[in-house]
C-alpha positions in Angstrom: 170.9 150.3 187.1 170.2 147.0 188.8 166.7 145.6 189.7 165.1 147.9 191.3 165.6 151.1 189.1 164.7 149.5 186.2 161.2 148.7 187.7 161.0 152.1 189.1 161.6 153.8 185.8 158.6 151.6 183.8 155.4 152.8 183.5 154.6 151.1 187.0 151.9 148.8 186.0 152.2 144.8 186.4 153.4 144.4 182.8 155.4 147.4 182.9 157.4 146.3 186.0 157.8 143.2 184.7 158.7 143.9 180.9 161.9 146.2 182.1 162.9 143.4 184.3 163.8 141.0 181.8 165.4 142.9 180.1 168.5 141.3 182.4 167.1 138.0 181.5 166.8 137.5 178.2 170.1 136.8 177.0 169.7 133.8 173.9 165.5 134.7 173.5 164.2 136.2 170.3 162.6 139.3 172.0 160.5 140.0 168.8 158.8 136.5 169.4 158.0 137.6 173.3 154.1 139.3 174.3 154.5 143.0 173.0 154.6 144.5 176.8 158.0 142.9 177.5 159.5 143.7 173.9 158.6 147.7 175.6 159.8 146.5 178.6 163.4 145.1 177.1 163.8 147.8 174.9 163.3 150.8 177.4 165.3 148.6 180.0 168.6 148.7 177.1 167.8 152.3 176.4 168.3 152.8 180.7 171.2 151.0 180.5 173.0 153.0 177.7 172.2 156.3 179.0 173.4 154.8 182.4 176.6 153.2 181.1 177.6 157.0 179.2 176.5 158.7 182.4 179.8 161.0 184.1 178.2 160.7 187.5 178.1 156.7 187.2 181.9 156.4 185.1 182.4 158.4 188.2 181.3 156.1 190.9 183.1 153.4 188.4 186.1 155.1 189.3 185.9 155.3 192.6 186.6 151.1 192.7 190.0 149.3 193.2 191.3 147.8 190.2 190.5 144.7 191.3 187.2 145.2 190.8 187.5 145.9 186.8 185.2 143.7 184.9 182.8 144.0 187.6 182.5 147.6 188.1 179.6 148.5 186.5 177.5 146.1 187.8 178.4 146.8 191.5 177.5 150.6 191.0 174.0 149.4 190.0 173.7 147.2 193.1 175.4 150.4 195.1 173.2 152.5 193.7 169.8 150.2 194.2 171.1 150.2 197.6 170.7 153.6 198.0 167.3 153.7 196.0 165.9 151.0 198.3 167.3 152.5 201.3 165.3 155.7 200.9 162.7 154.5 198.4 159.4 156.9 199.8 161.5 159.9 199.3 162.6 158.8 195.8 159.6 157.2 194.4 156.5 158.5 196.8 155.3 155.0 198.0 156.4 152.5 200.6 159.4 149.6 199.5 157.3 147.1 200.6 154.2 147.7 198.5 156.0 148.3 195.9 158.1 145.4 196.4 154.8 143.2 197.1 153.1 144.2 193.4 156.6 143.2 191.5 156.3 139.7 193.7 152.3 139.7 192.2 153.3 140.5 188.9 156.0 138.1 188.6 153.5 135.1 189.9 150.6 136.6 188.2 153.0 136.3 184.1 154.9 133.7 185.0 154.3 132.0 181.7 155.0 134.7 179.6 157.9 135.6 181.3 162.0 134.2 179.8 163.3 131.5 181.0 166.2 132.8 182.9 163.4 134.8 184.6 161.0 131.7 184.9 163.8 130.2 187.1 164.9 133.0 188.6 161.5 134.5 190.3 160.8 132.0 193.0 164.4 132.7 194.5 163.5 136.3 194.0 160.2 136.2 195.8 161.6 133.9 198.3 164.7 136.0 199.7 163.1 139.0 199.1 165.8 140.5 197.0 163.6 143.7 196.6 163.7 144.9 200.2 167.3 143.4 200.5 168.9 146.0 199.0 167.9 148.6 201.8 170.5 147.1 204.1 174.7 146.7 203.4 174.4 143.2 204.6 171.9 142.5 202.5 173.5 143.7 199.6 176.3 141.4 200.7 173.4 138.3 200.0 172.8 139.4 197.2 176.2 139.7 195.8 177.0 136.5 197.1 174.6 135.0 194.7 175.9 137.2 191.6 179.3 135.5 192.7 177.5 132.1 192.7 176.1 132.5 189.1 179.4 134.6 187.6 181.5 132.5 184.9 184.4 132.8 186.8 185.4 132.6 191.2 185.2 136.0 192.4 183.8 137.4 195.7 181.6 140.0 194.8 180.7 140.3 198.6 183.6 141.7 199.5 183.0 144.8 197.5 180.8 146.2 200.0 184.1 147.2 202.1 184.5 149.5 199.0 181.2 150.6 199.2 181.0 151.4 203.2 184.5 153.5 202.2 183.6 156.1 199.8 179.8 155.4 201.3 179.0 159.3 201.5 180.4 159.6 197.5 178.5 157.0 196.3 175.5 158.2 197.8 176.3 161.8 196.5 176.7 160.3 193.2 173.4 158.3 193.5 171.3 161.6 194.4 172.4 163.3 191.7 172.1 160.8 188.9 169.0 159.1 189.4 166.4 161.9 189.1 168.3 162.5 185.5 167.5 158.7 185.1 164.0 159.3 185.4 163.7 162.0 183.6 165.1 160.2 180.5 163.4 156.9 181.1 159.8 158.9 181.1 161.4 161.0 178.1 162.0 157.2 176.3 159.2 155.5 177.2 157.1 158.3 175.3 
């Protein structure tokens, strides 16, 4: 899962929302020398993404890309599938996306010296374009994949995946709706 899953599936406090976020970000950081909330956080965020990488339902939506797409795959299912999560968040998680949205921009300022450094630098741009809320909307997916382009070792469009994504729209989303109350049920199972 991208982003927004992760924070979904933590405990929902400040720390909690926070601590499963880096776990994207700490790539090169000793995690045992890191506050004791965001070893929880990283370590529930790895668990999410192992049961999400095994998943049939994801391999599933994997499969459903072009070729082309190969190495990237997995990573656009999670944006596809925050899509869908932010696109319908109330129904899914029983608040608003934009309070929700608005504590993870808190919580972000509010520990931004505890937090990696990838995510240190990465925040402000976070808060600033809203990435939260961006999701809800194709075209802003498109944004936000054009950054993941931006920031990927090698030149590749990411972008241009949403074609593949507006295609097999209704299977994705099928997919989604399916999977992610399965996610929850084993993130709440492994947060025990």
């Amino acid at each position: 899962m991208n982003y927004l899953a992760h924070m979904v599936v933590s405990d929902g406090t400040p720390k909690g929302l926070v601590g499963n976020l880096a776990g994207d970000f700490v790539r090169g950081v000793d995690v045992a020398s890191m506050p004791r909330h965001l070893q929880d956080g990283v370590a529930l965020h790895r668990a999410v993404d192992r049961f999400t990488d095994a998943h049939p339902l994801v391999m599933q939506s994997r499969a459903r890309l072009p070729q082309r797409w190969r190495h990237y795959r997995g990573v656009l299912v999670d944006v596809f599938y925050d899509h869908f999560l932010a696109r319908d968040f109330e129904s899914h998680v029983g608040e608003p996306l934009d309070g929700f949205a608005g504590r993870v921009y808190t919580a972000l300022r509010d520990q931004h010296e505890t937090l990696p450094p990838r995510l240190q630098r990465a925040a402000p741009a976070m808060i600033e374009h809203d990435w939260l809320r961006a999701y809800a909307h194709v075209e802003g997916l498109e944004a936000v994949l054009r950054g993941m382009s931006r920031r990927a070792r090698r030149e590749v469009a990411l972008d241009a995946a949403t074609a593949d994504l507006r295609e097999h729209y209704a299977a994705f989303e099928r997919d989604f709706a399916e999977f992610f109350p399965q996610l929850r049920r084993f993130a709440s199972r492994a947060s025990m």
